[in-house]
VMD Tcl script that draws the C-alpha trace (Angstrom):
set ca {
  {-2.82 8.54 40.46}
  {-5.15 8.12 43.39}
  {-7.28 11.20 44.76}
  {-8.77 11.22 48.67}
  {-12.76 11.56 48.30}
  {-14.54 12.39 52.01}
  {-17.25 10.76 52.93}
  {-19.24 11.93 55.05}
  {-21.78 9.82 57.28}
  {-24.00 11.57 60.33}
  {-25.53 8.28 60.83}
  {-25.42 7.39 65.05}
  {-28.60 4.96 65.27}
  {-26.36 1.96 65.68}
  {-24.72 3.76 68.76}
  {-26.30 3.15 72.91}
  {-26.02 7.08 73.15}
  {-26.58 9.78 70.88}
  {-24.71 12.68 69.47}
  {-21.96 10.88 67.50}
  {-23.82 12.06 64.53}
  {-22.41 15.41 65.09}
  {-18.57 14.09 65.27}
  {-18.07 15.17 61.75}
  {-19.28 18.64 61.91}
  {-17.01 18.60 65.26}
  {-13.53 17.60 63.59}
  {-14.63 20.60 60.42}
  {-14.92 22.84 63.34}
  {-11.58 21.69 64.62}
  {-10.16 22.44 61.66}
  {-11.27 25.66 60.77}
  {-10.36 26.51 64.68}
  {-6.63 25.74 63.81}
  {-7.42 27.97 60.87}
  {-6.76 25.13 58.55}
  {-8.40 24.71 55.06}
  {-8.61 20.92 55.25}
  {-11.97 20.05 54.59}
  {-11.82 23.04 51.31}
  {-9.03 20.66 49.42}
  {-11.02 17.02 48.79}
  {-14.07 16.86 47.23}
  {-16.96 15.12 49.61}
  {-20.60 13.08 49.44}
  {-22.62 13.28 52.54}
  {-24.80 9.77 52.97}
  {-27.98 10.51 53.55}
  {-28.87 9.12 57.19}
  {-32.40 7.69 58.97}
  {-31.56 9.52 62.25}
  {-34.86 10.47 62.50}
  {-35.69 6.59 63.24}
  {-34.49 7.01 66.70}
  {-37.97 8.42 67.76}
  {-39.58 5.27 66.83}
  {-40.40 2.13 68.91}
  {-37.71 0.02 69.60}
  {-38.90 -3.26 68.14}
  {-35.48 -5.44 67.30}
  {-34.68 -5.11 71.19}
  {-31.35 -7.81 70.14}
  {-30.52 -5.81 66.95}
  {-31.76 -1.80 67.76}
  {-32.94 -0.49 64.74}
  {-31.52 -2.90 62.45}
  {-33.60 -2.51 59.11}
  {-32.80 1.55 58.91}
  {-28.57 0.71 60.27}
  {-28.77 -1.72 57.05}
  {-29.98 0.69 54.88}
  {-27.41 3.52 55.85}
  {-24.73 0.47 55.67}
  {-26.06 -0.37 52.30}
  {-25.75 3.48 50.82}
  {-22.12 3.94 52.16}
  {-20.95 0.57 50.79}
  {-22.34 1.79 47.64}
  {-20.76 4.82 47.98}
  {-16.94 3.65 48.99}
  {-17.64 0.85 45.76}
  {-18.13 3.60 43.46}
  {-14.90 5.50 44.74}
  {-12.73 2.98 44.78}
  {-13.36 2.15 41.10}
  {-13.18 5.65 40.14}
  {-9.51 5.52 41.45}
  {-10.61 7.93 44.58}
  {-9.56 6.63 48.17}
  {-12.40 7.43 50.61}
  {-11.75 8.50 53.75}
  {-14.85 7.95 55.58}
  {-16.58 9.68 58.58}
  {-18.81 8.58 60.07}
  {-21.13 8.77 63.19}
  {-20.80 5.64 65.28}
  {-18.94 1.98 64.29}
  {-21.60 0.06 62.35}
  {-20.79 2.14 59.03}
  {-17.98 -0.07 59.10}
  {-19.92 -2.90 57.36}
  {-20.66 -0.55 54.94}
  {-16.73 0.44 54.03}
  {-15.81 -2.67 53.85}
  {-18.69 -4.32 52.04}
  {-18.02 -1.63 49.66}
  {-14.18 -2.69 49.34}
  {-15.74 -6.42 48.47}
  {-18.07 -5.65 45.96}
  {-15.77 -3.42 44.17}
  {-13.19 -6.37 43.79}
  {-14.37 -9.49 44.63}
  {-11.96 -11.71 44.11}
  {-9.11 -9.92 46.37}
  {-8.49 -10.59 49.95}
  {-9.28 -7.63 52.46}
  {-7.48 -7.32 56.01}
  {-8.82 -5.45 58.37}
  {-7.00 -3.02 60.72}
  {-9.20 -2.48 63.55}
  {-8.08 0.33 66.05}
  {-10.19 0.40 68.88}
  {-11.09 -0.46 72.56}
  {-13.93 -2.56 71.79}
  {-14.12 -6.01 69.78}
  {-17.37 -5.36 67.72}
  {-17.61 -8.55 67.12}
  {-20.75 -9.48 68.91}
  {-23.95 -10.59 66.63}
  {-27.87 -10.13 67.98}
  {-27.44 -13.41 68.95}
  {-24.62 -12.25 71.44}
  {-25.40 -8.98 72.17}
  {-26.03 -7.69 75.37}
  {-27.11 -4.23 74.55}
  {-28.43 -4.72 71.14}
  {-26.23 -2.26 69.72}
  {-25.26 -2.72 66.14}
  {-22.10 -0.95 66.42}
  {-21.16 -3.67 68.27}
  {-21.54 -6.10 65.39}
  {-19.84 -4.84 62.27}
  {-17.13 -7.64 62.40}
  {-19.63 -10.09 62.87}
  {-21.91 -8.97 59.70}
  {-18.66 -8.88 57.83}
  {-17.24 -12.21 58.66}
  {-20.66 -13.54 58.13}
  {-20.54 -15.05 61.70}
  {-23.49 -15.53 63.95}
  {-21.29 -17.20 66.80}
  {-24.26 -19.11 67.27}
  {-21.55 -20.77 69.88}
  {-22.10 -18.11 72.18}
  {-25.99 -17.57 72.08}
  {-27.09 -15.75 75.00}
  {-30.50 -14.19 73.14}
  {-33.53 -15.98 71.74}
  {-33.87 -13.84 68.22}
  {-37.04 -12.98 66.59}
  {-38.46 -14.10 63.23}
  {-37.54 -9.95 61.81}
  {-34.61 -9.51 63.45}
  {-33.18 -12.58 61.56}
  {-34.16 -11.66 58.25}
  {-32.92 -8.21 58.54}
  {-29.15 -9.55 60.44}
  {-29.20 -11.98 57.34}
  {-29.56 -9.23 54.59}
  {-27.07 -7.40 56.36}
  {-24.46 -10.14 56.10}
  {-24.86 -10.13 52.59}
  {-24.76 -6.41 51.41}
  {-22.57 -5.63 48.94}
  {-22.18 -9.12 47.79}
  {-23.33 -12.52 49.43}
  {-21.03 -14.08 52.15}
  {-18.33 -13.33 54.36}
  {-16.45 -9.62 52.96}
  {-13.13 -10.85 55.22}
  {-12.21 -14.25 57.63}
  {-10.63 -14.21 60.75}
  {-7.04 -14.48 59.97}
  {-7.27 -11.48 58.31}
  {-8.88 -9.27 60.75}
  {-6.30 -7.75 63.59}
  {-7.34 -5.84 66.53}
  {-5.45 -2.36 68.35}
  {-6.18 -1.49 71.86}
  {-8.98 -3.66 72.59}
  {-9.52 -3.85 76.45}
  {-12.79 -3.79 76.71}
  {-14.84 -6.81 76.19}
  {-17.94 -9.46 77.13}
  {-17.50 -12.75 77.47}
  {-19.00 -13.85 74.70}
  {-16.72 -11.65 72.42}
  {-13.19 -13.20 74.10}
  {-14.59 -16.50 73.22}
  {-14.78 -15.50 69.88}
  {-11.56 -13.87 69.74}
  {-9.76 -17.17 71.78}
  {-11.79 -19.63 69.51}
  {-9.91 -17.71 65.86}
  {-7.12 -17.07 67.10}
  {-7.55 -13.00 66.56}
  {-4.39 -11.33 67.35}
  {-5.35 -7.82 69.66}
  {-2.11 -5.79 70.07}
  {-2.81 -4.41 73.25}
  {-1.12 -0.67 74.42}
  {0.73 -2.70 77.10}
  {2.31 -5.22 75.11}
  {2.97 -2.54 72.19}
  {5.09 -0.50 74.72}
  {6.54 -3.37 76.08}
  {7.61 -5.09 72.66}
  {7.87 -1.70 71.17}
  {5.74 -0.46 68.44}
  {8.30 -1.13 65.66}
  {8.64 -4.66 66.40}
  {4.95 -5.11 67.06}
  {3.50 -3.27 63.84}
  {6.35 -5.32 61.31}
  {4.73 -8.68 63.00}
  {0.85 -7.40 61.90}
  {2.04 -6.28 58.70}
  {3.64 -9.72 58.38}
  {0.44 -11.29 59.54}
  {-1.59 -9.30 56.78}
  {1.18 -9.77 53.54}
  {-1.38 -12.41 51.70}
  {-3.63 -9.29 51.78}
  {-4.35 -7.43 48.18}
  {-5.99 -4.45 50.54}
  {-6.71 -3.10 53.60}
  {-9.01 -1.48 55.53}
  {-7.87 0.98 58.32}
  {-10.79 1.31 60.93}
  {-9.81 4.17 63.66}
  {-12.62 4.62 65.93}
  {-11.31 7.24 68.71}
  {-12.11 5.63 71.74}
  {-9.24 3.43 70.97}
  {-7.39 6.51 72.71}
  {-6.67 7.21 76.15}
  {-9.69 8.90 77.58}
  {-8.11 10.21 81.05}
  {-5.13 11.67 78.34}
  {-7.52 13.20 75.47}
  {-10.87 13.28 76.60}
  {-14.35 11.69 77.16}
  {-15.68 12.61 73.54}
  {-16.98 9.60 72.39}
  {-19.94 6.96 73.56}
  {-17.98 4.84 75.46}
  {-14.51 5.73 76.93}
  {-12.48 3.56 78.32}
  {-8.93 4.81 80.71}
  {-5.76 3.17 79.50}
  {-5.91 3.75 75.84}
  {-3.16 4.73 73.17}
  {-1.79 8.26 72.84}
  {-2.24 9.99 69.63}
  {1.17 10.13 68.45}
  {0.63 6.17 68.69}
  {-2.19 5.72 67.14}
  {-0.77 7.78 63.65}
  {2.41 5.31 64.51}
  {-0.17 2.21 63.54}
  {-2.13 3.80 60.93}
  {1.06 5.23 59.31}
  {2.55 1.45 59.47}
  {0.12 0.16 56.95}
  {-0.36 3.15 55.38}
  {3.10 2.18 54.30}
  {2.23 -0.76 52.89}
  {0.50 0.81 50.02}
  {-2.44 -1.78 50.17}
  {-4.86 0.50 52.52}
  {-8.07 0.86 50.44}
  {-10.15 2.98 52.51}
  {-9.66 4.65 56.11}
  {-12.09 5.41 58.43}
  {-12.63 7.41 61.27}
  {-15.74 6.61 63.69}
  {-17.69 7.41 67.17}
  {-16.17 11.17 67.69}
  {-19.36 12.53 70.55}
  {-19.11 16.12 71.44}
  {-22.10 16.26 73.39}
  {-19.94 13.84 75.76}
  {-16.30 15.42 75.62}
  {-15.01 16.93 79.17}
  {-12.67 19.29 77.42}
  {-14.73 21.20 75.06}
  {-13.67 19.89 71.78}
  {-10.15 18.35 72.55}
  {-11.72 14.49 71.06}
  {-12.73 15.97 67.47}
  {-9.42 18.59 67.94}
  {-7.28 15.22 68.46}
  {-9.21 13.16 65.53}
  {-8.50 15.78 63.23}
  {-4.40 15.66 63.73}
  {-4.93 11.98 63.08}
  {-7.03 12.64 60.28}
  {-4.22 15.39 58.87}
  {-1.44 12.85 59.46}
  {-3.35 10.16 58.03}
  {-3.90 12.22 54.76}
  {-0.58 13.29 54.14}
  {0.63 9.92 54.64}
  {-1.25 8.47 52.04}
  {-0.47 11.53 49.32}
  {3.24 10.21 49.92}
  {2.47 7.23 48.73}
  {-0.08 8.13 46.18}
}
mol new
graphics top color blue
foreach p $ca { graphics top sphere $p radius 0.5 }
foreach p [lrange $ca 0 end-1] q [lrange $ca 1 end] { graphics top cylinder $p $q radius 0.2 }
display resetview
């Protein structure tokens, strides 16, 4: 029988604006403000982080901070490896969206030879490389790293010599190559986007389930169709990163909002979907900012229901 593990990760260098690194001591306090023991019932590992690095000079302008984002990467997917084949299921917090290619790397190298899909609940794509970048970012490149894609297509930026190396060792953490291919990867709520990224999406035929055509078609219909597309799957990885929510309905507690999101109630609807599945591997929850939020602590307060409905979810099914 499977056990939830938390795993925490303060790490918010791969993030345009900071403070996400205090998103998991923000959903604790949420907790213990509903006067709910939560966080005392699963056993935890904090990832040590290289915050610090922020104070330094900015020298990968197309990949910020890239060497210390791989090295925090690197020690979560080592971490979520080590779980997984202890029979643990980590649920992962984490700071902002690049720790991503850490969970799932860690997924890959702990079975190799099975095929991960990718659940990816947010408003952005994160699917942009340094090459396509155009803010430099990293947690706009997770998907990228994993799929082992430079969409060299799409260049807009003229790389340096480091920031090569460094994007190249970052493909390959865990173990070398691609950790998941496009068919496998399906967005929820993405509606905010370059260019460069809907080229991407267009050119591999990524399927984003947008909240429009969800409450047109009706989330039943919708969410049978994804777990359809993702049946050749052996796992799956849930990625929840809160600004996949409606910011004008929750709040403004997280890097970059974006107006017309999902609901909560909605976004457990999706999780709970493949939850259901009983191939989820890891879940993560990502880019909760309560130096940003509007309405004191309603993001983290909102991320923790999630998290609670997430968890008991999975103990049905454990």
């Amino acid at each position: 029988m499977k056990t939830i593990k938390l795993i925490k990760n303060r790490s918010d260098i791969g993030a345009g604006t900071r403070g996400s690194d205090m998103g998991v001591d923000a959903i604790e306090i949420a907790a213990i403000n509903k006067r709910d023991d939560y966080f005392n019932c699963y056993p935890f590992e904090d990832i040590a982080t290289e915050n610090e690095t922020i104070y330094n000079k900015v020298n990968n302008s197309f990949a910020k901070r890239i060497g210390s984002v791989m090295e925090v990467c690197k020690r979560l997917g080592t971490s979520v490896e080590k779980n997984v084949l202890n029979n643990k299921f980590p649920i992962v917090l984490s700071g902002d969206h690049s720790s991503a290619l850490g969970s799932i790397s860690g997924i890959k190298a702990a079975f190799p030879e099975k095929t991960i899909g990718v659940v990816w609940i947010d408003a952005h794509a994160d699917i942009h490389s340094p090459y396509t970048s155009p803010t430099g970012n990293i947690h706009g490149m997770p998907l990228a790293a994993a799929l082992n894609d430079d969409n060299l297509e799409y260049k807009i930026n003229n790389v340096n010599e480091q920031t090569e190396i460094y994007w190249n060792q970052m493909k390959n953490i865990g173990i070398h190559g691609p950790k998941i291919i496009h068919e496998n990867l399906i967005y929820f709520g993405v509606r905010d986007i370059e260019k460069e990224e809907e080229e991407i999406i267009k050119k591999n035929n990524i399927k984003n389930y947008t909240v429009s055509e969800m409450r047109y078609r009706g989330f039943n219909t919708c969410l049978d169709e994804a777990a359809e597309k993702l049946s050749n799957c052996d796992l799956i990885y849930i990625s929840f990163d809160v600004d996949s929510m409606d910011c004008d309905l929750i709040s403004k507690g997280t890097g970059t909002p974006v107006s017309k999101g999902f609901d909560e109630q909605e976004v457990i609807e999706v999780i709970t979907a493949f939850v259901n599945t009983k191939k989820v591997a890891c879940f993560e929850v990502v880019e909760i900012n309560p130096t940003l939020d509007n309405k004191g602590n309603k993001m983290a307060e909102t991320a923790f229901d999630v998290l609670k409905a997430t968890t008991n979810a999975l103990i049905n099914i454990f």
